[in-house]
N, C-alpha and C positions, 0 to 999 in steps of 0.2 A: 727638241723643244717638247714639254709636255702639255698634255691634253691642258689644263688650267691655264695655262700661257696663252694656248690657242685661242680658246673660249675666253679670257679676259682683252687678248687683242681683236675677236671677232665682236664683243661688246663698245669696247670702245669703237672700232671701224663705224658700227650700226650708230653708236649714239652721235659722230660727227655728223653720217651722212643726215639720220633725222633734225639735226640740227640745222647744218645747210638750207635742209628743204623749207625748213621753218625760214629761216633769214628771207631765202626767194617768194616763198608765200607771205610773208610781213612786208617787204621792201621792194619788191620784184627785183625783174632780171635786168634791168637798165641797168641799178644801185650794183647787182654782183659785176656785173658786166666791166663797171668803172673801177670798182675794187680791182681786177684782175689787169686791165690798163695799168691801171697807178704801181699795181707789184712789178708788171714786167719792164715799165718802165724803172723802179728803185733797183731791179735784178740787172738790169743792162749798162745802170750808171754805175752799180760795184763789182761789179764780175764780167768778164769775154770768154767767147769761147777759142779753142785754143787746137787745131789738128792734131790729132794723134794717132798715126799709121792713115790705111785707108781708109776708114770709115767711123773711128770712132775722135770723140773732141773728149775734153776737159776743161773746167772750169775753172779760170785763172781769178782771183781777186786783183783790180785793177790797179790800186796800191803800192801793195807789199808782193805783189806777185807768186805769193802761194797758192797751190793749185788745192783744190776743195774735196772737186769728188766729177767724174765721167760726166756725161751729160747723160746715161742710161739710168743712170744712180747706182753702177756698178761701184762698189770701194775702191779708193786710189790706196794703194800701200807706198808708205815713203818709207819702207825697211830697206 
């Protein structure tokens, strides 16, 4: 990865978080709070999670039952 990559994903990381902060400074923390309820409930109703080996899961769409990606955010390879 080159230095310009870096520094355009270190800009955008900065412009989300300054963004966020605004959202919680405008609406406070109840308003974010409910948003993240309402996600994890929309994330529970299409996806499960799924054992793999000892310690690590996957996530299954509940569906069509294709699996997405780890629960670490490790990539799933389906080669």
């Amino acid at each position: 990865m080159t230095k310009k990559v870096r520094d355009l994903q270190e800009k955008k990381r900065e412009a989300g978080r300054l963004g966020g902060l605004a959202t919680v400074k405008k609406h406070g923390v109840d308003h974010m709070r409910s948003i993240g309820v309402k996600g994890a409930h929309v994330f529970h109703s299409r996806y499960r999670l799924t054992p793999v080996g000892t310690s690590q899961f996957v996530i299954v769409h509940r569906e069509t039952g294709e699996v997405k990606n780890f629960l670490d955010g490790s990539v799933f390879q389906t080669e």
